[in-house]
DOTITOR-809432 format. One line per 8 residues: their letters; for each residue x, y negated, z of N, C-alpha, C. Coordinates in steps of 0.1 Angstrom, whole numbers, plus 5000, padded with zeros to 4 digits. Example, Ala and Ser with C-alpha at 12.3 -4.5 7.8 and 13.67 -1.06 7.14 Angstrom:
// DOTITOR-809432
as	5132,5057,5078,5123,5045,5078,5132,5033,5078; 5128,5022,5071,5137,5011,5071,5129,5000,5079
***
This chain:
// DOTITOR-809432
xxxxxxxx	2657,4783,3600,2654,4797,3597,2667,4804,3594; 2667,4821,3595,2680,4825,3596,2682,4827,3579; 2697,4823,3576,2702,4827,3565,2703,4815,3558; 2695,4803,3555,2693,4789,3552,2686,4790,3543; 2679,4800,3541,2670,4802,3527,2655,4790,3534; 2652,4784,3525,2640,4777,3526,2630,4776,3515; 2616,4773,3516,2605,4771,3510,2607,4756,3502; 2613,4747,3511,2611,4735,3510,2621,4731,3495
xxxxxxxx	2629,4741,3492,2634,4736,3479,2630,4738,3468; 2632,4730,3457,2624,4724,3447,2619,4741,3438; 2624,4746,3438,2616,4755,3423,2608,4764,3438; 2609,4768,3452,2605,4774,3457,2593,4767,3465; 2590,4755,3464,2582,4747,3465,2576,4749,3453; 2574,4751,3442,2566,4744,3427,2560,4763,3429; 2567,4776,3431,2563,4784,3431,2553,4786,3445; 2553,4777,3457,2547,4779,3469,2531,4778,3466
xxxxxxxx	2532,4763,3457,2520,4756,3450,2512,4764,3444; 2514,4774,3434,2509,4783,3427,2508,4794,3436; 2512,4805,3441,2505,4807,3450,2493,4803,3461; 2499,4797,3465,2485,4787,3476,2476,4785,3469; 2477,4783,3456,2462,4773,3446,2457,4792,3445; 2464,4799,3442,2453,4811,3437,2451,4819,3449; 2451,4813,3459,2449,4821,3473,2435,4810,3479; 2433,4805,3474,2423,4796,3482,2430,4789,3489
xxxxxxxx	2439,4786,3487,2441,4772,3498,2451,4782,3512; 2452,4795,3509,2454,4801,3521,2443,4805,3530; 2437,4803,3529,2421,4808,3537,2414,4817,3534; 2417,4824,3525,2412,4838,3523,2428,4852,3518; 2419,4861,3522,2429,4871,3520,2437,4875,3503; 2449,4870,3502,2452,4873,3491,2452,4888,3488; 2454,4887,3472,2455,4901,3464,2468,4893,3458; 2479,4906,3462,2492,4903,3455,2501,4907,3447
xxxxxxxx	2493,4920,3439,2494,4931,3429,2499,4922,3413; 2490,4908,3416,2493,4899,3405,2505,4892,3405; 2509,4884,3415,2526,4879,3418,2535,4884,3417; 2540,4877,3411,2557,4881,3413,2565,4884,3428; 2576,4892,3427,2583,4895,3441,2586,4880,3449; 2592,4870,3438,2597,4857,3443,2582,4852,3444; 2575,4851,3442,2560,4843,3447,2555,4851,3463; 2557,4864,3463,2552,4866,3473,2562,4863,3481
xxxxxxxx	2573,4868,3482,2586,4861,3492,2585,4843,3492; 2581,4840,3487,2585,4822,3491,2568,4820,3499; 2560,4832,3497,2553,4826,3507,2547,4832,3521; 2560,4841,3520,2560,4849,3532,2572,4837,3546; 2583,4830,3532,2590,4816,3539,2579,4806,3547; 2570,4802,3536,2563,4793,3541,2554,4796,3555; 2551,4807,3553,2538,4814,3569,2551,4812,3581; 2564,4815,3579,2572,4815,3586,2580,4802,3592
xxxxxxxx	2574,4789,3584,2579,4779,3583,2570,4762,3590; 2556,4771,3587,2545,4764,3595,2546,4762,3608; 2551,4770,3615,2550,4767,3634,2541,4772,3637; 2533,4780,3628,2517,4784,3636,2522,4797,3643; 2523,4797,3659,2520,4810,3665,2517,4823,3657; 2510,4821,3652,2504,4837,3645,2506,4839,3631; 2518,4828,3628,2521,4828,3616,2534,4843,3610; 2539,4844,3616,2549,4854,3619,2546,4866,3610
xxxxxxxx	2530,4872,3616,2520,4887,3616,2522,4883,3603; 2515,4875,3595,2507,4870,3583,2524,4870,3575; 2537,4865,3576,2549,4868,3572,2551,4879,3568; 2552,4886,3577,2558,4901,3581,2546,4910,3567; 2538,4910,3566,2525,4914,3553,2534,4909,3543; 2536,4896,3541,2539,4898,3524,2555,4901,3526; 2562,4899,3536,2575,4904,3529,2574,4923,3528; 2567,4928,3535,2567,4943,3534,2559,4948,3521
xxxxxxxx	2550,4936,3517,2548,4939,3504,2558,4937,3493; 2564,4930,3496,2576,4928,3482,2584,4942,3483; 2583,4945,3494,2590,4955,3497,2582,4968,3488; 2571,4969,3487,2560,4979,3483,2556,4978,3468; 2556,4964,3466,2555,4962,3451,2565,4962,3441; 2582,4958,3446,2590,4959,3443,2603,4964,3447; 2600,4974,3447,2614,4982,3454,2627,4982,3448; 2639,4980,3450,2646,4985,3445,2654,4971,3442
xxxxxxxx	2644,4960,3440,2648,4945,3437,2656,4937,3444; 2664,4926,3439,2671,4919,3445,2659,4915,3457; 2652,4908,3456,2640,4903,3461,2635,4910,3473; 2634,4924,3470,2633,4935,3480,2640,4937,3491; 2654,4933,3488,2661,4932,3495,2663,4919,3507; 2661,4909,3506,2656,4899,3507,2646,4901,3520; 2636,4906,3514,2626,4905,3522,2622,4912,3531; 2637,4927,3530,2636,4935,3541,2644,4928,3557
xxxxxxxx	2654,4919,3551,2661,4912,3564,2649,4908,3566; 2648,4894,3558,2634,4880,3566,2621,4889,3570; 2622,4903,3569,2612,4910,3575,2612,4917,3590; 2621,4917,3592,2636,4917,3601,2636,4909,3614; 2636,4894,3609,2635,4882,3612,2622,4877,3619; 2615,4884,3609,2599,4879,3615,2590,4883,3625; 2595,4894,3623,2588,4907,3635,2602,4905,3646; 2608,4902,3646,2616,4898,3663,2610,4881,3665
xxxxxxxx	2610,4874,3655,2602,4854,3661,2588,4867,3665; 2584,4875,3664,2568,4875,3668,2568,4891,3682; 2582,4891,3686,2586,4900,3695,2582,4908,3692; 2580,4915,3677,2578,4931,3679,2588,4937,3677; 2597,4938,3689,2613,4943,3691,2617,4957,3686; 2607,4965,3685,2611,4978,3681,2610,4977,3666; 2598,4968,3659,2600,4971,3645,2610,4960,3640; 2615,4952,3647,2630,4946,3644,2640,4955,3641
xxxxxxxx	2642,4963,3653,2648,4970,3656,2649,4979,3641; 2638,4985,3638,2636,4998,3627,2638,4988,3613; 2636,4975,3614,2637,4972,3597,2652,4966,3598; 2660,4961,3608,2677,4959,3609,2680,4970,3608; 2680,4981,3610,2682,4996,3612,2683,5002,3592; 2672,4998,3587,2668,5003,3574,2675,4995,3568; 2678,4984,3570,2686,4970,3556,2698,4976,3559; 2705,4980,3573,2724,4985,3570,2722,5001,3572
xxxxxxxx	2712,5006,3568,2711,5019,3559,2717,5015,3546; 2706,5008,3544,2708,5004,3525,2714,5000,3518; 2717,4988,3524,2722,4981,3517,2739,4977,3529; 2744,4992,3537,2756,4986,3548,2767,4978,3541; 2770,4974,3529,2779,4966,3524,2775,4951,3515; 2764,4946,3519,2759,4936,3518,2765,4923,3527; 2763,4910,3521,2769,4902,3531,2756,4899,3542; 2746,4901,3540,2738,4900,3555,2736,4914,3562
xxxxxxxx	2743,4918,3560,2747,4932,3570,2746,4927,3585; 2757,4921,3583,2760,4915,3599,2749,4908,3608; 2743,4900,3601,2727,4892,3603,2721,4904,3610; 2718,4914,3601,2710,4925,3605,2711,4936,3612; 2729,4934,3619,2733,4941,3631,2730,4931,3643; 2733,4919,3639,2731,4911,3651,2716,4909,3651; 2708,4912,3643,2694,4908,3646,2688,4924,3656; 2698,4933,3654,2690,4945,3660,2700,4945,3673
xxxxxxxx	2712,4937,3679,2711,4937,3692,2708,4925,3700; 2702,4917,3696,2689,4905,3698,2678,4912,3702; 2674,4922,3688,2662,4929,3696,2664,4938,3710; 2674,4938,3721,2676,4948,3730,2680,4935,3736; 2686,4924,3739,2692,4913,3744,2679,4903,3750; 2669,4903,3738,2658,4893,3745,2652,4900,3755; 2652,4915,3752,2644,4915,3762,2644,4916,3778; 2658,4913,3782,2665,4913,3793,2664,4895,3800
xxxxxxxx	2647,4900,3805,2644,4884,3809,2641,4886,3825; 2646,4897,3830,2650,4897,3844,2660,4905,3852; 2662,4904,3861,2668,4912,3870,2664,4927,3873; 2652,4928,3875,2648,4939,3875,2640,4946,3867; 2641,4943,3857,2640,4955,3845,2648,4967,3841; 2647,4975,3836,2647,4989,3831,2667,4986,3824; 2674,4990,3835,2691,4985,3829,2692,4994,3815; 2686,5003,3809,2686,5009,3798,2689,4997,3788
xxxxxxxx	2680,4994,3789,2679,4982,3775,2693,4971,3774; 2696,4969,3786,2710,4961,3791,2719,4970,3783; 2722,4982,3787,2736,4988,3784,2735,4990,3768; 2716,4990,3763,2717,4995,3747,2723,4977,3737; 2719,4969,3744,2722,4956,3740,2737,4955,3739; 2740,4959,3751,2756,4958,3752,2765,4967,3741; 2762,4979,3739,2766,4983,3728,2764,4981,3714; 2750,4974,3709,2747,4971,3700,2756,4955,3697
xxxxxxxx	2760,4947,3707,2767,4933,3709,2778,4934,3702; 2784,4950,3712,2794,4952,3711,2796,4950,3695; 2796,4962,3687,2793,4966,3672,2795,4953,3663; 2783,4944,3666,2788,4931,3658,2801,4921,3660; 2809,4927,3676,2821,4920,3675,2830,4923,3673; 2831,4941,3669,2841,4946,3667,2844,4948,3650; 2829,4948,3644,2827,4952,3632,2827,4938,3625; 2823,4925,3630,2822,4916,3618,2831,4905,3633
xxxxxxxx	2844,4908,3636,2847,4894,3644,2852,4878,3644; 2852,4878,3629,2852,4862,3622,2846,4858,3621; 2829,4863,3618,2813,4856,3618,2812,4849,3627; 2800,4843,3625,2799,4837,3631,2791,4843,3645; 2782,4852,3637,2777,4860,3647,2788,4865,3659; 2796,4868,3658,2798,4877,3671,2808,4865,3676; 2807,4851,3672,2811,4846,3682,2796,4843,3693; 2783,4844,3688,2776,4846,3698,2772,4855,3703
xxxxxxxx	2778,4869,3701,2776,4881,3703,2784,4880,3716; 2796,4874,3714,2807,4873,3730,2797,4865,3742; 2792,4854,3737,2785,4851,3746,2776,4856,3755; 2767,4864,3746,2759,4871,3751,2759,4882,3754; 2774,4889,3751,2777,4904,3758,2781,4900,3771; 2785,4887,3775,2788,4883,3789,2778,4885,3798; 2770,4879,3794,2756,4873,3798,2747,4890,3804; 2749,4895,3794,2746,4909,3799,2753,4916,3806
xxxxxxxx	2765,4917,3806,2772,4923,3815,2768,4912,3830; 2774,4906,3832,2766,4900,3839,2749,4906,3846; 2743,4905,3841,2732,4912,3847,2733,4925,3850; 2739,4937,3845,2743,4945,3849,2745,4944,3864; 2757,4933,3864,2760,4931,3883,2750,4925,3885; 2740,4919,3883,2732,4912,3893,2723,4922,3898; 2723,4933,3889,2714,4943,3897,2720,4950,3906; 2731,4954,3904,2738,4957,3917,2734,4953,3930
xxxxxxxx	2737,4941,3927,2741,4929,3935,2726,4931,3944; 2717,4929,3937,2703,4933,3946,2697,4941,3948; 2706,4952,3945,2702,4969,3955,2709,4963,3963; 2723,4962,3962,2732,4964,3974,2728,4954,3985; 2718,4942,3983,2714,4932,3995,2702,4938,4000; 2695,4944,3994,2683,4950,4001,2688,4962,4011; 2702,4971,4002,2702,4981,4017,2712,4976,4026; 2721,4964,4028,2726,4954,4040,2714,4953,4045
xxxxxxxx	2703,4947,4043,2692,4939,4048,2686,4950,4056; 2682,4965,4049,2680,4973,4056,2688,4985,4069; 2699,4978,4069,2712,4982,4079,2712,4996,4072; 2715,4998,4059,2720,5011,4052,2732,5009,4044; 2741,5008,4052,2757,5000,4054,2764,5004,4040; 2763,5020,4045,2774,5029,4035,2764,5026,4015; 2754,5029,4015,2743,5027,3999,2750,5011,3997; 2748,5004,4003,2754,4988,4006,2770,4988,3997
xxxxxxxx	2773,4997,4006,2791,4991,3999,2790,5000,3990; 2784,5011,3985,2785,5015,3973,2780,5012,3965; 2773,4995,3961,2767,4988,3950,2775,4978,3950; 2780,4975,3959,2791,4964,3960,2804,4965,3956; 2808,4980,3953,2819,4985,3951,2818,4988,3941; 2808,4991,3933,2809,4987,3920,2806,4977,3910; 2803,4965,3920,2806,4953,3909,2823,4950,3910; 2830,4951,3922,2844,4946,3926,2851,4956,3913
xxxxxxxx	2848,4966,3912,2860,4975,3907,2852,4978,3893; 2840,4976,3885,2833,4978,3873,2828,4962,3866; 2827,4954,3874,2823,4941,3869,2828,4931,3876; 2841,4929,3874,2849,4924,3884,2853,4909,3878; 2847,4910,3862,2852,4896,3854,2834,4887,3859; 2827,4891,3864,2817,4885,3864,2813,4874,3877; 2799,4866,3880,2800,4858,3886,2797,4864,3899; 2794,4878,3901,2790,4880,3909,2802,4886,3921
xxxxxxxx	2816,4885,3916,2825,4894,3926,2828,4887,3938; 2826,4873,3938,2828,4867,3954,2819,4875,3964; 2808,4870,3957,2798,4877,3967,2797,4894,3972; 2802,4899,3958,2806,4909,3964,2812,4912,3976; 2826,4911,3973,2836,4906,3983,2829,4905,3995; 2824,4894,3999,2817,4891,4010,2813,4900,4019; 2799,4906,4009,2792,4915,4013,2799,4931,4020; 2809,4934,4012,2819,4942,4018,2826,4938,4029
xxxxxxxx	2827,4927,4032,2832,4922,4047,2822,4925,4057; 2805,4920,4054,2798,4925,4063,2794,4935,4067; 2789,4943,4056,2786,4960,4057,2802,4966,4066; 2815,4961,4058,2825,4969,4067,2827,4966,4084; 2822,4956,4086,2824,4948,4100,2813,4959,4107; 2802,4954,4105,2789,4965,4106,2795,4979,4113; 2801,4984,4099,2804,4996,4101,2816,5000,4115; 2822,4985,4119,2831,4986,4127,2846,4993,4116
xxxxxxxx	2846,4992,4100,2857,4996,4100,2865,4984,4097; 2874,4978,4101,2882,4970,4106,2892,4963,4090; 2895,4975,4091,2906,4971,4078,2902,4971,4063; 2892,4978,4065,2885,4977,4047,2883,4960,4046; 2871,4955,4060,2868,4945,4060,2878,4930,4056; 2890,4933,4064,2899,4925,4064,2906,4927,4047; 2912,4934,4045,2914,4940,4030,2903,4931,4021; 2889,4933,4020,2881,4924,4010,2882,4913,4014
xxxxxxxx	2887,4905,4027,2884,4893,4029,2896,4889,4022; 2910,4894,4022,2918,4890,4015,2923,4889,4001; 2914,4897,3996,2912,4899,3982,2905,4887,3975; 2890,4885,3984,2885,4877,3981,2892,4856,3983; 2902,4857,3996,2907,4851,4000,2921,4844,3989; 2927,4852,3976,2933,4852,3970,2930,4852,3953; 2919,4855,3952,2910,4851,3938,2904,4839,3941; 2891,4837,3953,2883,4831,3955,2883,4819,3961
xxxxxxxx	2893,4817,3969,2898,4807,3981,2887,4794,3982; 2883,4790,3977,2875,4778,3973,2863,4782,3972; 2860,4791,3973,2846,4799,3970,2836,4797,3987; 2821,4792,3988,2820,4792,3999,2816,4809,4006; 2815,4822,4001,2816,4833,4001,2825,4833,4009; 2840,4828,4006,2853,4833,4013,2853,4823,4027; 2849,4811,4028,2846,4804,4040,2838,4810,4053; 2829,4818,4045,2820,4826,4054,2825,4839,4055
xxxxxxxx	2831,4846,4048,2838,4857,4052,2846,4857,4063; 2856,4842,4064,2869,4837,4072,2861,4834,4082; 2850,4832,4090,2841,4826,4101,2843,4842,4101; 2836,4853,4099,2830,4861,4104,2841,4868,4109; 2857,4870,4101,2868,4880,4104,2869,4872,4116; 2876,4860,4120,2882,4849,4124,2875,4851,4140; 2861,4852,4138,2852,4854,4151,2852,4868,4160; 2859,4875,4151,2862,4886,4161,2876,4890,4159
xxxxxxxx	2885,4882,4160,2897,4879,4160,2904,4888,4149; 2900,4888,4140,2904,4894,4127,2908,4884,4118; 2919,4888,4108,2923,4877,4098,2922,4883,4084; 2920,4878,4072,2921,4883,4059,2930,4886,4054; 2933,4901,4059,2946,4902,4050,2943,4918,4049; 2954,4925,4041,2956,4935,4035,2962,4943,4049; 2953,4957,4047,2955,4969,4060,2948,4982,4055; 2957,4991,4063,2956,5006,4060,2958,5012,4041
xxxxxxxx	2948,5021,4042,2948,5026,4024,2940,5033,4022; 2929,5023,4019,2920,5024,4013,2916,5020,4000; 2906,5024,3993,2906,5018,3981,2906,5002,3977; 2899,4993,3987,2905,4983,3983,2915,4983,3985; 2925,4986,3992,2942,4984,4000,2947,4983,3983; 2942,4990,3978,2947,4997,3961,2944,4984,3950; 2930,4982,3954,2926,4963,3948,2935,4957,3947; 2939,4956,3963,2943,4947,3968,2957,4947,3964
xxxxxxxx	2965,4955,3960,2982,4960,3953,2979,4953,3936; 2970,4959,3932,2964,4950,3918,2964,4936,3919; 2957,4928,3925,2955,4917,3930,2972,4909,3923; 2979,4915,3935,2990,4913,3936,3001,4909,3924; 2997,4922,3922,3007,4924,3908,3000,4918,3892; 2989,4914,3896,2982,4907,3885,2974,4917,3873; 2972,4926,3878,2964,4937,3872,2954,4936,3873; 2946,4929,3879,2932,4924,3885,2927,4914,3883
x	2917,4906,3878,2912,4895,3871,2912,4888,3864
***
């Protein structure tokens, strides 16, 4: 669980006990006007600790009560992160979102500040479980990622904040990547190289720039312009060489007696001067 706090230690265990015995066993609805802040938080740990699917809902109740019965308490505080916590394990991403949002209101110079930055660009991160979803959410993750790497970059967090701002950026191109194959596929040449043109020159550290590349060889061939095509093949030819993208680009120039290399001045011609000089990847 996040933070290392657990139920399972000794005085938070003897307090779990007491609880539970005056709750029926857990099977009926408590009244918690009587407990203490630390009795209802250790057993808002435990609902969170069970594994039960729907344990989460039943968490998220008593930590917002500690919150309601005791305001202002160390304990309160406490219960607004793991409240935080609970409602994103039970995907309700937006009220993650609003209770990480309210804990670095309150408390922004706390040591789980950072927890609760990185837990509100988690909430914008999970939900980027495809390619074609709404890139909103992508770019709000990405700047929320961002935030925890620039603001806490010794944590531990934002060493997985790097990871995962890749990972997003990343999808960013992948969407690209699949406009721009549907209007090749559709012989809508020019929409084509302008999706592909901007993963090459906007997301150029990611996995998707071979293909790029590529793809700008065929749309420019298509197009009959000559030198663009040769230009990306050689670009691609001098990053990628080993890449089977650039194999197949070299069949296609090669077959109509074109070679990969740098011609005329055009924007890639400009890449392709970058390339060179090591300004580029």
């Amino acid at each position: 669980m996040a933070r290392g706090r657990s139920a399972a230690q000794l005085v938070g265990s003897l307090v779990l006990v007491s609880v539970l015995a005056a709750c029926g066993g857990g099977d009926k609805e408590p009244s918690l006007e009587n407990f203490t802040a630390q009795e209802i938080y250790k057993r808002g740990e435990y609902e969170l600790e069970t594994g039960n699917p729907r344990r989460p809902q039943t968490a998220i109740r008593y930590f917002s009560e500690v919150e309601r019965l005791y305001p202002y308490s160390e304990w309160a505080k406490r219960a607004l992160i793991m409240e935080a916590f609970a409602q994103h394990k039970a995907k309700d991403y937006e009220a993650a979102r609003s209770s990480a949002q309210r804990f670095i209101d309150t408390y922004p110079g706390d040591e789980d500040a950072a927890y609760a930055k990185y837990l509100l660009a988690l909430s914008y991160y999970d939900q980027i479980d495809e390619v074609g979803r709404d890139q909103g959410l992508t770019f709000q993750a990405l700047q929320a990622l961002r935030a925890v790497i620039e603001e806490y970059p010794d944590s531990e967090y934002a060493r997985s904040g790097i990871l995962k701002f890749d990972l997003a950026f990343d999808h960013l191109a992948a969407k690209e990547m699949e406009i721009g194959r549907y209007y090749l596929k559709k012989g809508h040449y020019t929409a084509a190289i302008n999706r592909f043109r901007v993963v090459v020159e906007q997301f150029q550290t990611t996995t998707h720039t071979p293909e790029a590349l590529h793809r700008l060889v065929e749309a420019y061939l298509a197009l009959g312009l000559t030198d663009e095509a040769q230009t990306a093949g050689a670009i691609l030819g001098h990053n990628f060489q080993s890449s089977p993208f650039y194999q197949d680009s070299y069949k296609l120039l090669t077959g109509k007696g074109l070679t990969p290399e740098a011609k005329g001045d055009n924007w890639l011609s400009k890449v392709y001067r970058q390339v060179i000089r090591g300004e580029w990847l």
